[in-house]
C-alpha angles and dihedrals in degrees: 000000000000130000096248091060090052085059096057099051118094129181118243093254099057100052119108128242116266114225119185120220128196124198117232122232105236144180124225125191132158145190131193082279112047148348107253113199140176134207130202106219108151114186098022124117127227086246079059103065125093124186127186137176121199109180098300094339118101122191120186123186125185113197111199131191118214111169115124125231115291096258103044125088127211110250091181138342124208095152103105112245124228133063140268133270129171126181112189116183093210098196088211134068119242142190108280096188088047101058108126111198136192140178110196119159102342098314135094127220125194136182115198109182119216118248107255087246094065092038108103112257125219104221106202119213134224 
């Protein structure tokens, strides 16, 4: 055995824990005012949901639970396991006090309005 291969081995304890993350399929519009987007997250909950800015970076993770009652059995399961997890680079900065969110129906929907600084100015003539 090499030593590269030595490196590589690690003992079961010592792995890590594989999550599996899907991306959302999502919608993004604007105006001069804010960035409007919606995210696709069915089966997860509004108490599910986590949002975060960081500067102009924007992370969304949607945390299902899937598991059926006690006493029933799966038959068959077609519905894809793991949860969600979006990362959007917004390339403007917004008004973090000012974000309105909303889970209706699976899908969230978020309005993220533009700083004033960003927002186009009408310059009047004289």
């Amino acid at each position: 055995m090499s030593t590269t291969e030595l490196e590589t081995v690690k003992a079961p304890e010592q792995q890590a824990e594989v999550h599996t993350w899907r991306r959302p399929r999502y919608d993004v519009s604007e105006n001069d005012d804010a960035f409007d987007i919606k995210v696709s997250l069915p089966g997860v909950a509004r108490d599910g949901v986590d949002i975060s800015v960081d500067g102009e970076n924007l992370s969304i993770t949607g945390t299902r639970t899937t598991a059926p009652p006690e006493a029933w059995r799966p038959l068959r399961r077609e519905l894809p396991e793991g949860d969600y997890r979006l990362n959007l680079r917004l390339n403007v900065p917004i008004k973090e006090g000012k974000i309105h969110a909303r889970v209706e129906n699976g899908v969230l929907d978020l309005i993220l309005p533009k700083a004033d600084e960003v927002k186009p100015r009408k310059i009047k003539v004289t």
